[in-house]
C-alpha positions as CSV (number, residue, x, y, z in Angstrom):
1,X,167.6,80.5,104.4
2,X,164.2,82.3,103.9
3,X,164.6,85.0,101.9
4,X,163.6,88.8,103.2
5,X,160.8,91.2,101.1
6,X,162.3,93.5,99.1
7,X,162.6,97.2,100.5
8,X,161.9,100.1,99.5
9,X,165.2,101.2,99.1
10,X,166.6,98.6,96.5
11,X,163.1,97.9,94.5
12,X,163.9,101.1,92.2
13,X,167.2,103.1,91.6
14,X,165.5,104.8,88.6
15,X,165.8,108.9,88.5
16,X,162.3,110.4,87.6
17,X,163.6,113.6,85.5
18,X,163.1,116.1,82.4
19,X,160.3,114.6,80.3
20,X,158.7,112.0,82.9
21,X,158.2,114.8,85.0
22,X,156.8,116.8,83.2
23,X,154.2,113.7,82.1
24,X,153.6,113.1,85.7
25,X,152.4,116.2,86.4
26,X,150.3,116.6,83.5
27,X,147.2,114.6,84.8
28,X,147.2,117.0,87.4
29,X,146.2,119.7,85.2
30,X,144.0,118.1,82.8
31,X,142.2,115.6,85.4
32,X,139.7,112.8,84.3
33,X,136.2,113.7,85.3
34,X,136.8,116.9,86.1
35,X,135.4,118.9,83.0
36,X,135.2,122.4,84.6
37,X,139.3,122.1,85.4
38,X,140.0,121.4,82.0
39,X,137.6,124.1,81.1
40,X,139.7,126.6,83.0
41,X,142.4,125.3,81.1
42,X,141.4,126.0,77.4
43,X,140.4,129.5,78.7
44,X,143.3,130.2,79.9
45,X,145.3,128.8,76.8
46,X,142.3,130.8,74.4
47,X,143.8,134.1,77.0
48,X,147.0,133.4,76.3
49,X,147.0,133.0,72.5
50,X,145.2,136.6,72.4
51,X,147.0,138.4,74.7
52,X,150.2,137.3,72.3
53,X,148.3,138.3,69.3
54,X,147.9,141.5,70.8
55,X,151.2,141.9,72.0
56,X,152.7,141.5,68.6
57,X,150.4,143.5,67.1
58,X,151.4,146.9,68.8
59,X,154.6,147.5,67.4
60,X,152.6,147.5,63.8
61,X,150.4,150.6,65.4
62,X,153.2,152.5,66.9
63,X,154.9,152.3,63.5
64,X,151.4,153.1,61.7
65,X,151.4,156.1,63.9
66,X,155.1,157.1,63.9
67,X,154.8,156.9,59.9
68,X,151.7,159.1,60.0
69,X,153.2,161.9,62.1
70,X,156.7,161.8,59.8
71,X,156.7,164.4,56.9
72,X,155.8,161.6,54.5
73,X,153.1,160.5,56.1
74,X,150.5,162.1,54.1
75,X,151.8,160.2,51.4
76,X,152.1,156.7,53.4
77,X,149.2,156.7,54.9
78,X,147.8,153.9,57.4
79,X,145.9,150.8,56.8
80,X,143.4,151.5,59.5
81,X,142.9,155.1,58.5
82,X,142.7,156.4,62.3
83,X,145.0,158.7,61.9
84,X,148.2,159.9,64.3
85,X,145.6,160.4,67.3
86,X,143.5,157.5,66.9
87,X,146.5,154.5,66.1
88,X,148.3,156.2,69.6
89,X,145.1,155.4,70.7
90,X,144.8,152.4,69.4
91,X,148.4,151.2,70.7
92,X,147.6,152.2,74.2
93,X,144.5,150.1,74.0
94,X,146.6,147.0,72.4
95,X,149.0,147.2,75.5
96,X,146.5,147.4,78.1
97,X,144.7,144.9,76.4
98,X,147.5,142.6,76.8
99,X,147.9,143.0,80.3
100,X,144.6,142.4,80.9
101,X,144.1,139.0,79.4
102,X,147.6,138.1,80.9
103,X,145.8,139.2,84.2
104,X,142.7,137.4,83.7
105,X,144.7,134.2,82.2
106,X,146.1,134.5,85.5
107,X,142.7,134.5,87.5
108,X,141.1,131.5,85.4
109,X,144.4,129.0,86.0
110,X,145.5,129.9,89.5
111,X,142.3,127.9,90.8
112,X,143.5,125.2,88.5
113,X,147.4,125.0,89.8
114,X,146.4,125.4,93.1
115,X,144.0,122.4,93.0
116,X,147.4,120.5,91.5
117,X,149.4,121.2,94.2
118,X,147.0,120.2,97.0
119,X,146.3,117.0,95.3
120,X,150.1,116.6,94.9
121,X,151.0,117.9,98.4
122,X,147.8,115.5,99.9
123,X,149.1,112.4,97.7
124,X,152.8,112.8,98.9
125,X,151.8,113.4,102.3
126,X,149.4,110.3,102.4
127,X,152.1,108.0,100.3
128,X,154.5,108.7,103.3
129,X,152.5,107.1,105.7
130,X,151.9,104.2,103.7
131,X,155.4,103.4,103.3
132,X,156.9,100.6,106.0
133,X,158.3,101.0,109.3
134,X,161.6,100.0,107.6
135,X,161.7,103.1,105.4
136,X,160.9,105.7,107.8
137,X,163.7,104.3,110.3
138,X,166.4,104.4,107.2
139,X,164.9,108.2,106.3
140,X,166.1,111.6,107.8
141,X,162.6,113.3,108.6
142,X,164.4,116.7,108.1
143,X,165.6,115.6,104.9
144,X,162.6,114.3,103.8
145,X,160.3,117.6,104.9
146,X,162.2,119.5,102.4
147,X,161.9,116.9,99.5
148,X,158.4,117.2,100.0
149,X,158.6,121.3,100.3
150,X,160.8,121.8,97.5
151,X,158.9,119.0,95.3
152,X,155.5,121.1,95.9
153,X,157.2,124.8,94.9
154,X,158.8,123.1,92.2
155,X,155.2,122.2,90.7
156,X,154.2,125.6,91.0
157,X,157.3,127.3,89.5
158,X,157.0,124.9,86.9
159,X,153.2,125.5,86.0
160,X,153.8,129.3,86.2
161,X,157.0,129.7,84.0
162,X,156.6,126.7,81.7
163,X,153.0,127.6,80.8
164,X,153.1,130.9,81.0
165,X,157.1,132.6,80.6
166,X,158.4,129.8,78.5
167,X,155.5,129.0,76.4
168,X,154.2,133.0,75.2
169,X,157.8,133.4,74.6
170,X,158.1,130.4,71.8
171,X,154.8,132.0,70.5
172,X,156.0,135.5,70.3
173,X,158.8,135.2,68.7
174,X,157.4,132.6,66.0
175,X,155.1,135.6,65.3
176,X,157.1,138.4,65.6
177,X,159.8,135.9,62.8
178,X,157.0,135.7,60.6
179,X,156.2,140.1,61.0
180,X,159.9,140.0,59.9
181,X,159.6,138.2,56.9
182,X,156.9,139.6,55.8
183,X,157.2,143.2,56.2
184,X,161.3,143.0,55.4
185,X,163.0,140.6,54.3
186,X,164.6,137.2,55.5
187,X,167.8,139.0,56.5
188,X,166.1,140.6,59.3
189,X,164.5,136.8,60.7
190,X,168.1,135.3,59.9
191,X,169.7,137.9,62.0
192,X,167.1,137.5,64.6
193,X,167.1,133.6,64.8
194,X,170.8,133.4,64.7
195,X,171.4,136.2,67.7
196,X,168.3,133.5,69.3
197,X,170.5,130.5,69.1
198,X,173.7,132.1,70.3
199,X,171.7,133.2,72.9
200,X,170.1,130.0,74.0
201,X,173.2,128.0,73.6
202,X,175.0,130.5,75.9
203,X,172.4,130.6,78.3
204,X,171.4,126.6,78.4
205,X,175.3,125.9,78.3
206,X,176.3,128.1,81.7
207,X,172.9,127.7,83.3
208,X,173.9,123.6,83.2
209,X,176.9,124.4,84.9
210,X,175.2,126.7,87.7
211,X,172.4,123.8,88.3
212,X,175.4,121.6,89.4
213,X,176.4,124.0,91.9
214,X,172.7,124.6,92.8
215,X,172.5,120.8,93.2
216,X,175.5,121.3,95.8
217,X,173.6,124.2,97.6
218,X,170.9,121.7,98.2
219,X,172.7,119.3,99.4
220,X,174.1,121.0,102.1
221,X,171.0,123.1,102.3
222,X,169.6,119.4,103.3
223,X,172.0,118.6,105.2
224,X,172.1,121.7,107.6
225,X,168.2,121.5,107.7
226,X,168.5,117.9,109.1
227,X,171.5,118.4,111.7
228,X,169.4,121.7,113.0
229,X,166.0,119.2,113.3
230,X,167.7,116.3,114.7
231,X,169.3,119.0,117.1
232,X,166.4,120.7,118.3
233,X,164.9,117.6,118.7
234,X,167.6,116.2,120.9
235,X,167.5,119.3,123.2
236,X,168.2,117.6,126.5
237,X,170.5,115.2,125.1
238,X,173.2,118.1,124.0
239,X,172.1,119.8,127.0
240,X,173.2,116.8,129.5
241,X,176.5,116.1,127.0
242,X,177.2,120.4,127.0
243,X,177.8,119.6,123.0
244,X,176.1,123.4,121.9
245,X,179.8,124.0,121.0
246,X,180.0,120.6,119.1
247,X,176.3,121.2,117.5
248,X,177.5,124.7,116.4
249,X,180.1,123.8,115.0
250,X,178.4,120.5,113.1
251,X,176.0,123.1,111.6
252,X,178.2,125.7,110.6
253,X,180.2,123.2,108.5
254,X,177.2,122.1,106.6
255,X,176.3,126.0,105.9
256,X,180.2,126.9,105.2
257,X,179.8,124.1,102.5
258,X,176.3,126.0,101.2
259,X,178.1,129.2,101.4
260,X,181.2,128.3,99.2
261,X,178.4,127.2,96.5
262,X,176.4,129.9,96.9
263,X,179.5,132.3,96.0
264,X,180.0,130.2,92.9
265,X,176.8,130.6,92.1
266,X,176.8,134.1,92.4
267,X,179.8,134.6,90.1
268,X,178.7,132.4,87.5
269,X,175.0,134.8,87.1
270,X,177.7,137.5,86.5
271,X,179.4,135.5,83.9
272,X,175.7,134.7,82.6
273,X,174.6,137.9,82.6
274,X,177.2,139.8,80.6
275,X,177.1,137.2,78.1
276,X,173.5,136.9,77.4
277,X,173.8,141.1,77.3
278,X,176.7,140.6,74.8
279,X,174.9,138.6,72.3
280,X,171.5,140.3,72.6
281,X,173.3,143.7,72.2
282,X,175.4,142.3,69.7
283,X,171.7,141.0,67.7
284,X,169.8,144.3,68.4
285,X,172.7,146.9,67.0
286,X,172.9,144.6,64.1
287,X,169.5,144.5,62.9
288,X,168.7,148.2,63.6
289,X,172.1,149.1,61.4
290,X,170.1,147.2,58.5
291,X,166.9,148.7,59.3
292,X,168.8,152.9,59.5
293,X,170.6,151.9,56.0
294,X,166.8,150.8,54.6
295,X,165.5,154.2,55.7
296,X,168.6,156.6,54.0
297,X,168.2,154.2,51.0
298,X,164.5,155.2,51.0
299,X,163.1,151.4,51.2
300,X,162.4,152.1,54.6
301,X,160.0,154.7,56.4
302,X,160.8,156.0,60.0
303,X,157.7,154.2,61.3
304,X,159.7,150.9,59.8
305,X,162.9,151.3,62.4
306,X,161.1,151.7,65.5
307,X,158.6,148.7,64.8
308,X,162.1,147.2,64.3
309,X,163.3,148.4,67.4
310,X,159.9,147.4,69.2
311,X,160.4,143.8,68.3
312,X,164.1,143.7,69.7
313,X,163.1,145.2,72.8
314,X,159.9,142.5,72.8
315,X,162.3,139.8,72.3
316,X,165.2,141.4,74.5
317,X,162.9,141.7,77.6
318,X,161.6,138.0,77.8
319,X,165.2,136.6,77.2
320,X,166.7,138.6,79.6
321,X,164.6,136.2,82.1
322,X,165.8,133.2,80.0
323,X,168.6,132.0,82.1
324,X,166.9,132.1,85.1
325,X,163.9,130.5,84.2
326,X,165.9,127.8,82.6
327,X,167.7,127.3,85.7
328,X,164.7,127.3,87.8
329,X,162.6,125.1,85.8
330,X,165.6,122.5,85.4
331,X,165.8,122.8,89.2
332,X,162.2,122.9,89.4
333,X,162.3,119.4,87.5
334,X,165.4,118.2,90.1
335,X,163.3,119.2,93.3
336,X,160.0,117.3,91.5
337,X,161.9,114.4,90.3
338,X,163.0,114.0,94.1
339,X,159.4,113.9,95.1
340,X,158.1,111.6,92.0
341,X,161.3,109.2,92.9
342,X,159.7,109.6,96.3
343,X,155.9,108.5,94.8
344,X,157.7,105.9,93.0
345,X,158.6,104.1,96.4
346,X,156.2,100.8,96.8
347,X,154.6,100.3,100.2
348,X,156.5,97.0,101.3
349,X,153.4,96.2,103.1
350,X,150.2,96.2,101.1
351,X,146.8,95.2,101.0
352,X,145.6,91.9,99.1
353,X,143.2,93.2,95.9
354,X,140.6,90.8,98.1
355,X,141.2,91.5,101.1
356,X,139.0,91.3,103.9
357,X,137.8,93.6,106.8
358,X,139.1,91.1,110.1
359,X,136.5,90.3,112.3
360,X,137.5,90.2,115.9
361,X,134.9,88.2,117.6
362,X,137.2,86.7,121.0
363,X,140.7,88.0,120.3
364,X,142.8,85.0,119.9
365,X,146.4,85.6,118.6
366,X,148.6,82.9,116.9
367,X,152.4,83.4,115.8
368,X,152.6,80.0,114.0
369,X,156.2,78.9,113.1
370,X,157.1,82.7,112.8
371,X,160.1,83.6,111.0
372,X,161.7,87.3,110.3
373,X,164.7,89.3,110.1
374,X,165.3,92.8,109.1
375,X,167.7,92.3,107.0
376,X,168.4,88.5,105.0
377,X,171.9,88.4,106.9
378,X,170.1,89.0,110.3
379,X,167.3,86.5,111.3
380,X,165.7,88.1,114.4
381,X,162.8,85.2,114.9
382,X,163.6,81.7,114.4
383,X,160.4,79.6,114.3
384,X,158.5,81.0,117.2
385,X,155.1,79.5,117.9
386,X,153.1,81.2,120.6
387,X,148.8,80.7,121.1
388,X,147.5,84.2,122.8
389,X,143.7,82.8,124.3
390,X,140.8,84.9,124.0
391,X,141.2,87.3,127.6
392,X,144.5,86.2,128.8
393,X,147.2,88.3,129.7
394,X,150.5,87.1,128.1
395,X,153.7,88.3,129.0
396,X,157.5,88.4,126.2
397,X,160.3,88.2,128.1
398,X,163.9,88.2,127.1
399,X,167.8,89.8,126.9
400,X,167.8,92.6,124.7
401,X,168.2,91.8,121.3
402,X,165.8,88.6,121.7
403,X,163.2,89.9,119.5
404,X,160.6,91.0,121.6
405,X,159.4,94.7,120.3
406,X,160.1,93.0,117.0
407,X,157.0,90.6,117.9
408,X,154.6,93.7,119.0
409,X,155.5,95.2,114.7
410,X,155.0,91.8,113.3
411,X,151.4,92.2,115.3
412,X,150.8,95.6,114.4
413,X,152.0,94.4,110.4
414,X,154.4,97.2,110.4
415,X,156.4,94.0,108.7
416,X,155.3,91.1,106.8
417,X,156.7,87.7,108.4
418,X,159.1,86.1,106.2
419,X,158.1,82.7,107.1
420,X,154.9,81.2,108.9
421,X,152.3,83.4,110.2
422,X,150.2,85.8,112.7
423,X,146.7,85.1,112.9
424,X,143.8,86.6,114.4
425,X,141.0,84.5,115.4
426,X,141.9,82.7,112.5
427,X,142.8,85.1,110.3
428,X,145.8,85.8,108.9
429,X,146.7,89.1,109.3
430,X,148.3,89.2,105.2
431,X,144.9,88.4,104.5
432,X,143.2,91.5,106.3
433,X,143.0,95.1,105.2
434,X,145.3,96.7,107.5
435,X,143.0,99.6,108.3
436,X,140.4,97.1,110.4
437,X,144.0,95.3,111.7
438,X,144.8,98.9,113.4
439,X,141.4,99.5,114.7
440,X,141.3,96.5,116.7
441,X,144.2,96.3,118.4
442,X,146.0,99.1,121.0
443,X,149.3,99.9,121.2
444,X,150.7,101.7,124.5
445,X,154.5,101.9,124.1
446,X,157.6,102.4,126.1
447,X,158.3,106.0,125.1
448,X,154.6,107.7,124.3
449,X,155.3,110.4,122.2
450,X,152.6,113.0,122.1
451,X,151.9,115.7,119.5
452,X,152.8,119.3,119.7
453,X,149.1,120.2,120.5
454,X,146.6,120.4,123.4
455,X,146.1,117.4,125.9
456,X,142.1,116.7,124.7
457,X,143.6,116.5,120.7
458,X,146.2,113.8,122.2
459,X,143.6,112.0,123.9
460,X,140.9,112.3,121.5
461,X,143.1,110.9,119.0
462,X,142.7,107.6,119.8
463,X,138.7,108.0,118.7
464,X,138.3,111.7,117.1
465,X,134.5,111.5,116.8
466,X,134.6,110.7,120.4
467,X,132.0,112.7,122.8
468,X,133.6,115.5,125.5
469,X,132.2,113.3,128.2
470,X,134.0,110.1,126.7
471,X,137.1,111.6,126.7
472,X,136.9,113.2,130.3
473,X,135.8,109.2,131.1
474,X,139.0,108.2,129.4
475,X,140.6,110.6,130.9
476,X,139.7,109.3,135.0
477,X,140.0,105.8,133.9
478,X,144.0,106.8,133.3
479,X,144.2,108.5,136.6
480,X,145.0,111.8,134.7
481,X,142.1,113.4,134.5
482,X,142.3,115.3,137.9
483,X,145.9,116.4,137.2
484,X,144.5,117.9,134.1
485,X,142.0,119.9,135.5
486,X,144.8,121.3,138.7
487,X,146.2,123.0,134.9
488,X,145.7,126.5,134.3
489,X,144.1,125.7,130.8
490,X,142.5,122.1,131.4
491,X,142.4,120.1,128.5
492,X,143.2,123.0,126.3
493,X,147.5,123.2,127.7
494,X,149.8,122.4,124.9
495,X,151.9,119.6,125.9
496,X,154.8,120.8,123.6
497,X,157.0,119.1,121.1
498,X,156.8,115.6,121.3
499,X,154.9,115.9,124.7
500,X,158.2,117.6,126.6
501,X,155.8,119.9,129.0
502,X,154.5,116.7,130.5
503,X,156.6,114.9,132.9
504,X,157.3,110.6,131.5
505,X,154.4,109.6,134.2
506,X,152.2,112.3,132.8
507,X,152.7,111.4,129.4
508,X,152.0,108.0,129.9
509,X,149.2,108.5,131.6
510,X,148.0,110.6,128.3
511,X,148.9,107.7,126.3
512,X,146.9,105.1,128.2
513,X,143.6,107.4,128.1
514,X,144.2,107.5,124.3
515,X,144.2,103.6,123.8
516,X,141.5,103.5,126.2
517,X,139.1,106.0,124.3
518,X,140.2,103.7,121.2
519,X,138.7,100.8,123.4
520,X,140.4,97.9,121.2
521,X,139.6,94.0,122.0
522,X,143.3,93.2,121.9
523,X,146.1,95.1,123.9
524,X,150.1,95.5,123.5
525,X,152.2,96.9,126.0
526,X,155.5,96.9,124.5
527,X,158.0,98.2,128.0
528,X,154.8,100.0,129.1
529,X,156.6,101.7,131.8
530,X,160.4,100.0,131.7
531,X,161.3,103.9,131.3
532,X,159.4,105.2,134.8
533,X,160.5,105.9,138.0
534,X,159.6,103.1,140.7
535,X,156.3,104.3,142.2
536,X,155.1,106.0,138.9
537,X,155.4,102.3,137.5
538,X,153.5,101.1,140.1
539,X,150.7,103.8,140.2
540,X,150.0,102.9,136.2
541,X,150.6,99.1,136.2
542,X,147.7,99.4,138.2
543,X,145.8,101.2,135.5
544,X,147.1,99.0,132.7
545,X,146.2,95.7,134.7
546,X,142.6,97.6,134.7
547,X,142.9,98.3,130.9
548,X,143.4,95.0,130.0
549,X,140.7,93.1,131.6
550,X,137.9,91.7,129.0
551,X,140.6,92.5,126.9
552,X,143.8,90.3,124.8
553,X,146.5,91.7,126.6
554,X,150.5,91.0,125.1
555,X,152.8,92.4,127.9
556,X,156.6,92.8,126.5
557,X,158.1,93.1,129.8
558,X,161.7,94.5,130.5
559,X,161.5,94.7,134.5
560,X,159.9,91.3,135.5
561,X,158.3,92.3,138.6
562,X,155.5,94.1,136.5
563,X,154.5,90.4,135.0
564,X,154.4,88.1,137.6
565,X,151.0,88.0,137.7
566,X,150.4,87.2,134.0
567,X,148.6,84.1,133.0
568,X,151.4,82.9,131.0
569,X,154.9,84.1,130.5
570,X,156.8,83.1,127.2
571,X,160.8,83.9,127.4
572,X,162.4,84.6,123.8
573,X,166.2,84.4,123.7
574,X,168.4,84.7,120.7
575,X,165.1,84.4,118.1
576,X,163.6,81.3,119.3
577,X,161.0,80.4,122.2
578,X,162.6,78.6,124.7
579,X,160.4,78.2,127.9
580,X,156.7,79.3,129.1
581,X,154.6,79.1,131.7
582,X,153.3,81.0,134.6
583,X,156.1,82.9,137.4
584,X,155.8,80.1,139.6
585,X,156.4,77.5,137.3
586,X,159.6,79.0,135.2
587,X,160.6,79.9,138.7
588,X,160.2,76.0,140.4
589,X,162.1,75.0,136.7
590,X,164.7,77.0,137.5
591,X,165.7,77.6,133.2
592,X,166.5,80.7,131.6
593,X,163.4,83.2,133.2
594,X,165.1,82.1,137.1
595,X,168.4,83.4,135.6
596,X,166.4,86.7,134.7
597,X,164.9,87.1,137.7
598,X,167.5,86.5,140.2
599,X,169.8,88.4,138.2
600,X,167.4,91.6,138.3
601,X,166.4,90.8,142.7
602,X,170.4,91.1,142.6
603,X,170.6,94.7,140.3
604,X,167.9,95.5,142.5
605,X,169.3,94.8,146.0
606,X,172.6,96.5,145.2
607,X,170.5,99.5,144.1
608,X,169.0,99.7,147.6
């Protein structure tokens, strides 16, 4: 039994959280080669550092001024020797000061966190496409949108509140301990750093408890996103099934699940906030009780107490914020985790370090003693062996199930073969880059799916440099170009999600002009136009038969009619190849492809 690649899925269980997040993201803001970011950076750290000298420098002016206006103040004095007018002064300058380099802190690093996020946002988006065909099938796109969404806020919460809430507040109040100590005395910094702890522990120690919630609220959060997407998307389907009522009520169980969290959540910030009110009050009344007794025992002055009661409310105002920026920053570090996990996923399909750029120079393909399953307990191909000359128009026939479409990914290398191999002129497609493998080869599938833009982007998508007059060729070659100009808008009407405006002939017209503009060497049709109406299949076989010529062509075929005429027909059934030749011939052998056929003259007879 040949053994499957590893997917994405099980390479790597591991959780990317707390510290290795915050590591990842670290390059981002100090970026190699990039000596003007990192400039940025130190000015804003120099900003900060000042802007928190200055902040804990006021309190010593107010007192400076309170104890020169207080009837002893002649005899205390102030160490500047401004006077009651010039230290208010003074103190108003210190607290605009400090909002002004917090402001200007804030100018010199928001160029720097937004550059972080666009690289991030860029490098998640770009990772996604990389990853196989088998991950994106086993992935909820709704799902995976808001991983993506709540990955990027989360770097931008975290960069604004971790550098800039969390990090002046660890500053300030190592200061403002030290002002303590020296001015008073270490019952005044034991009283403070003790109300601190309390205070943290409380908050850390409930906020961990409401991030469990707020894990739940995301979950169904997710979960209601992804029912509403695949809904909408399926529009006509609940439509022709009447299931609103059964969508409705699909949905609102997913947000009556957020709901119930979101109420515990709410109670639990009441709970939080008394608390962390309890203790800081508790904290604040204590230390200005010491600081009253100092001034009636005389070993205080009046200018003393307030400076006192500055430093509370310094330290009051910041903490207050503490349990919500704890619980955002720890969800912050959930949300980015989910994305870095999401990073963390290996390509199953990769480039070789040396590989080459293939060379298409007639457009043979090989499947040489191909082997492949999606999963190890499911072998799809079983030794096929099939030779694709240079110009010839091939056709895959089968039941469903044989393996056909599975042939068309294995060309495409949206999979790696598990055994044998797919060459190209000669050239194994493992051993190409597959950035020249998808230039040279056109896809046009059973179901085009176009995107929610105008019809010249989805033509001109299939060669965006492409000249106006190429794509208007393009365009006549697929015998749409005249129904597109009978539009009110031309090439400029929006087709609508996933092409919806356009009828299926219409948007597989659309699709044929786009593969066309691409111009490959080497065509697949994979059920072309199995999902078309009878003369709408028979308008664009036409055009496909005209496609291919000078061209590879591999037709996988569903209605046999359309591939009579093909210069070879293979028939798959159950994984392995087991006749070929051209109509007449499979016909005269009378083998599995007669069955096929006569079975399908029969569905179509009693149609009639």
């Amino acid at each position: 039994m040949r053994r499957l690649p590893k997917t994405e899925a099980n390479l790597s269980n591991r959780k990317i959280e707390g510290w290795n997040v915050i590591r990842r993201v670290t390059p981002y803001l100090w970026p190699p080669g990039q000596p003007g970011v990192k400039l940025r950076v130190v000015l804003a750290l120099g900003m900060l550092m000042l802007a928190n000298v200055i902040v804990v420098a006021t309190p010593i002016l107010y007192q400076q001024a309170v104890d020169t206006l207080a009837p002893q103040g002649a005899k205390a004095g102030n160490f500047l020797a401004l006077g009651a007018i010039g230290l208010t002064v003074a103190y108003g300058i210190a607290r605009l000061g400090s909002t002004g380099f917090q402001q200007l802190r804030d100018v010199v690093f928001t160029p720097v966190g937004q550059q972080a996020l666009r690289t991030l946002a860029l490098e998640t988006f770009t990772h996604i496409h990389r990853l196989s065909m088998r991950y994106h099938i086993t992935r909820k796109t709704g799902g995976l949108s808001r991983v993506i969404e709540r990955g990027v806020k989360g770097v931008d919460f975290l960069l604004r509140f971790l550098l800039f809430s969390i990090g002046p507040l660890i500053i300030q109040l190592l200061m403002i301990l030290g002002v303590l100590l020296y001015k008073f005395d270490a019952w005044y910094m034991a009283v403070v750093i003790v109300t601190i702890g309390i205070y943290v522990w409380f908050t850390f120690a409930i906020t961990e408890w409401r991030v469990k919630i707020r894990k739940q609220m995301n979950d169904s959060d997710t979960d209601a996103n992804q029912k509403a997407i695949d809904s909408l998307l399926n529009f006509e389907t609940v439509k022709y099934f009447g299931a609103e009522t059964w969508e409705a009520d699909r949905y609102d169980r997913s947000m009556a699940t957020y709901a119930r969290a979101a109420i515990r959540t709410n109670y639990s910030l009441a709970l939080l906030n008394f608390g962390q009110a309890f203790v800081i009050t508790t904290g604040l009344v204590t230390v200005m009780v010491m600081a009253a007794m100092g001034v009636q025992n005389g070993q205080l002055t009046v200018g003393d107490f307030v400076m006192v009661n500055a430093y509370m409310i310094q330290i009051t105002m910041p903490l207050n914020f503490l349990g919500t920026v704890y619980r955002e920053i720890r969800q912050a570090l959930i949300d980015m985790g989910d994305m870095f996990d999401l990073l963390e996923q290996p390509p199953e399909v990769v480039d070789k370090l040396d590989a080459n750029v293939l060379k298409v120079q007639g457009g043979e393909v090989v499947f040489d003693d191909v082997y492949f399953g999606y999963e190890t307990e499911r072998p799809i191909l079983k030794g096929v062996s099939l030779r694709v000359a240079p110009g010839q128009r091939v056709a895959i026939v089968g039941a469903s199930g044989a393996g056909k479409s599975t042939i068309g990914r294995l060309l495409f290398r949206f999979y790696d073969v598990t055994g044998g191999a797919v060459r190209i002129d000669g050239q194994d497609l493992r051993d190409v880059t597959q950035d020249s493998l998808h230039a040279q080869i056109g896809v046009v599938p059973q179901d085009t799916v176009l995107f929610n833009d105008t019809i010249h982007y989805n033509i001109a998508y299939g060669r965006p440099d492409a000249t106006e007059a190429e794509i208007v060729a393009a365009a006549r070659a697929a015998k749409i170009h005249d129904f597109i100009m009978s539009l009110p808008q031309g090439y400029q009407t929006q087709v609508g999600e996933r092409g919806l405006k356009l009828s299926g002939g219409e948007k597989q017209r659309v699709g044929i002009a786009r593969t066309l503009l691409k111009d490959p060497p080497i065509l697949l049709l994979d059920e072309a136009t199995s999902a078309l109406d009878t003369q709408t299949e028979m308008q664009i076989q036409a055009e496909l038969k005209a496609m291919g010529r000078g061209r590879t062509v591999l037709v996988i075929a569903h209605r046999l009619s359309t591939i009579a005429d093909a210069d070879r027909i293979v028939v798959l059934e159950a994984g392995r190849l087991v006749e070929e030749g051209t109509h007449d011939q499979l016909l005269h052998h009378e083998g599995r492809y007669a069955q096929l056929w006569n079975r399908q003259l029969m569905e179509e007879e009693e149609a009639a």
